[in-house]
C-alpha positions in Angstrom: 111.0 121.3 87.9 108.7 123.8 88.7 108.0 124.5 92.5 104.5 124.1 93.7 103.6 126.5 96.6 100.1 126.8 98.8 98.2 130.0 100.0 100.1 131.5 103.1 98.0 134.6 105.1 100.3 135.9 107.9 99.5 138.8 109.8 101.9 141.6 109.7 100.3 144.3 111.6 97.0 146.0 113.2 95.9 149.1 115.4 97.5 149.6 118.9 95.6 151.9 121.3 96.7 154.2 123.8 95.8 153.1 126.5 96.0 155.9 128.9 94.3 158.1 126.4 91.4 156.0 126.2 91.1 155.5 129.7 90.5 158.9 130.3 87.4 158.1 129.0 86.2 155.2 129.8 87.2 151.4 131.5 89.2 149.2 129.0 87.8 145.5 129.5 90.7 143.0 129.3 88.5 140.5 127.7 88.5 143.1 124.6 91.2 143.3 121.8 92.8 146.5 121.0 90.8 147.1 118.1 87.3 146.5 119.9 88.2 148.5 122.5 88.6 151.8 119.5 85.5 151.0 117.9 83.8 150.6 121.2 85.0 154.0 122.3 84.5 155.5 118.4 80.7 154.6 118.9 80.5 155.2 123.0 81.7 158.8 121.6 78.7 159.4 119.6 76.3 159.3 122.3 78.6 160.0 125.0 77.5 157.0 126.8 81.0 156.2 128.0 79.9 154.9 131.6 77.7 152.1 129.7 74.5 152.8 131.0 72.7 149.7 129.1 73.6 146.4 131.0 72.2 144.4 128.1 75.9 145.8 126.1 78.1 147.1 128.9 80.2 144.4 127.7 82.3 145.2 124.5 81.6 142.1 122.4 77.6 142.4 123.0 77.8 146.3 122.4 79.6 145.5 119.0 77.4 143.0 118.4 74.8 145.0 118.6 76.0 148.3 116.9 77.6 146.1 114.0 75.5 143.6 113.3 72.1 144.4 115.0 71.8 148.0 113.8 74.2 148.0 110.7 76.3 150.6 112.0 79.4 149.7 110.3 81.2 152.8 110.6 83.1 152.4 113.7 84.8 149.4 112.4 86.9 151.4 109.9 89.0 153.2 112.7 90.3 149.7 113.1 93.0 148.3 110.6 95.0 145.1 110.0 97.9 144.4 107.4 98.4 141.1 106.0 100.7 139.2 103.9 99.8 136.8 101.1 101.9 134.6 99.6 101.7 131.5 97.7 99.0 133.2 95.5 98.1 133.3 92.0 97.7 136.6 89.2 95.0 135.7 89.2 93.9 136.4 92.6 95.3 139.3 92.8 93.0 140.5 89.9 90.7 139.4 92.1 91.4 140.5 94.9 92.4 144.7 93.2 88.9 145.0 92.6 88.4 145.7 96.3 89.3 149.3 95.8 88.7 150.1 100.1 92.0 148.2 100.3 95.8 149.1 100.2 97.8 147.1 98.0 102.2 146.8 97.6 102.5 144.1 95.3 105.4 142.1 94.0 107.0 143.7 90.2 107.0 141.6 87.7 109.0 144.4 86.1 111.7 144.3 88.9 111.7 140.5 89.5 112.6 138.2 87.5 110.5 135.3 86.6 112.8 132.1 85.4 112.5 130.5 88.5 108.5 131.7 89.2 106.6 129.4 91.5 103.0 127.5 90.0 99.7 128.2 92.4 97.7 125.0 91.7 93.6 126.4 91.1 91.7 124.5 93.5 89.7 122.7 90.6 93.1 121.3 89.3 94.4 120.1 92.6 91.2 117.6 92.7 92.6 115.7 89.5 94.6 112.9 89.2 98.7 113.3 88.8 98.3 112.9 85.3 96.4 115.9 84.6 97.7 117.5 87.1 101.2 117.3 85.7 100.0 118.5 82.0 98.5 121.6 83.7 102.1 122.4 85.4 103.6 121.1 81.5 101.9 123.9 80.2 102.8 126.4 82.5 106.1 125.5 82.2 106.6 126.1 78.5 104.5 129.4 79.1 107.6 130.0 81.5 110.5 128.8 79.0 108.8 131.2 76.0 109.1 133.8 78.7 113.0 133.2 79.2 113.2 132.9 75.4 111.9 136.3 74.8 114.2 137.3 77.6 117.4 136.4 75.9 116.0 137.9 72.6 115.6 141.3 74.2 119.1 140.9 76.4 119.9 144.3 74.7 117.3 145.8 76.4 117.7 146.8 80.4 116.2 144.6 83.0 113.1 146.1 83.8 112.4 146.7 79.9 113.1 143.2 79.1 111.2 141.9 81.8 108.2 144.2 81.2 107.9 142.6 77.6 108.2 139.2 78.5 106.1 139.2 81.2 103.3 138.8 78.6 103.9 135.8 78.3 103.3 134.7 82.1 100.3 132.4 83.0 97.9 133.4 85.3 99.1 130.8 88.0 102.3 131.9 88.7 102.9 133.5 92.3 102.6 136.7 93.4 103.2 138.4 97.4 101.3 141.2 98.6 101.2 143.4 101.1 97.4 144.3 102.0 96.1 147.1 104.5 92.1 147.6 105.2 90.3 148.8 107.9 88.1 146.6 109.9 84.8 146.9 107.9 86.4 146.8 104.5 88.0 143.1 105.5 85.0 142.2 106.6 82.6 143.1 103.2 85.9 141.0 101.1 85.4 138.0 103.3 82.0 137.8 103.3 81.7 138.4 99.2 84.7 136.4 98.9 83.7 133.1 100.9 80.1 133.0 99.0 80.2 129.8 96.9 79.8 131.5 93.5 82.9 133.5 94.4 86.3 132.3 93.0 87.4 129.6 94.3 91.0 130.6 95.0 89.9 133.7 96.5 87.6 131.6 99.2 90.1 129.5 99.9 92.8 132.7 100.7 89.8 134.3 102.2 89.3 131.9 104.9 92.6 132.1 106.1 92.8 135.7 106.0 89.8 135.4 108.4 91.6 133.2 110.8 94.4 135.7 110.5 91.6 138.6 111.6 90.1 136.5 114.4 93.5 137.6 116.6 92.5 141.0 115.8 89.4 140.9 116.7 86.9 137.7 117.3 83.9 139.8 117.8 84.3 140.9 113.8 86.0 137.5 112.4 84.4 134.7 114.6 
């Protein structure tokens, strides 16, 4: 039987600062991530305004506010960068997702790995129907997986990778894949807010709100 998994966004890594090196330059509000902090000082450093002469954003959130949202200036936020991890994830989604090309992708091989035991990724429109349909959607991935082990053993003359690179054709949409993804600050930001509109897949909204959650750690200024 088939195994059924769920979308899983786990943060694997972000930007550090140094702190003394910063501090040079100006105070380093504990209140602010590590990430604010850089993008605060990246657009401090434009106007040299390091000793926060304007009270109205001497705080980092309202200065980012500001420069971000108020005045557009995105720029800042790509010194910033978080890596996540995505699994329980469809093809599908990841053909989504590759058209963001401001991202950084390391994807699972469906030449390298093999597929006999691949996981099914429910769509979100499925999941709403009864068991009954339900279970002919996973029927038909299924024999979409068996047709792939058939042409596997056909071609068992063949190396792995060559053999799996030919059956792989055969693979629906909905199986899993895992990704690592890296972006900068802003570029996360732009594929979460295209991603969560409602005429936006609806796979990709659901994976997108949890990446944001994810991102919130890193900085709650950018992912409220």
């Amino acid at each position: 039987m088939t195994n059924i998994v769920e979308p899983r966004v786990t943060l694997l890594a972000h930007t550090k600062i140094n702190e003394a090196a910063i501090g040079e330059w100006m105070d380093i509000q504990g209140f602010s991530t590590d990430a604010e902090t850089l993008l605060t000082m990246a657009g401090r450093n434009c106007y040299r305004s390091f000793h926060r002469p304007n009270e109205a954003t001497r705080n980092d959130a309202d200065y980012l506010q500001r420069t971000l949202s108020g005045q557009g200036h995105w720029s800042i936020a790509e010194h910033a960068t978080a890596t996540l991890y995505f699994t329980g994830v469809s093809r599908a989604f990841l053909a989504e997702l590759t058209r963001h090309r401001h991202l950084s992708f390391s994807v699972e091989s469906q030449r390298f790995i093999n597929a006999n035991d691949a996981n099914i990724v429910l769509p979100p429109a499925v999941r709403e129907l009864d068991k009954e349909d339900q279970d002919w959607f996973l029927l038909l991935a299924e024999e979409s997986i068996e047709d792939y082990k058939a042409i596997q053993a056909d071609l068992d003359h063949l190396p792995k990778k060559q053999r799996n690179e030919a059956a792989r054709g055969l693979l629906p949409n909905c199986v899993e894949t895992r990704m690592v993804v890296t972006g900068n600050l802003r570029a996360w930001h732009e594929v979460i807010h295209r991603r969560t509109q409602p005429d936006a897949d609806a796979e990709i909204q659901e994976v997108m709100r949890l990446a944001a959650r994810q991102l919130h750690t890193v900085s709650p200024v950018i992912f409220p």
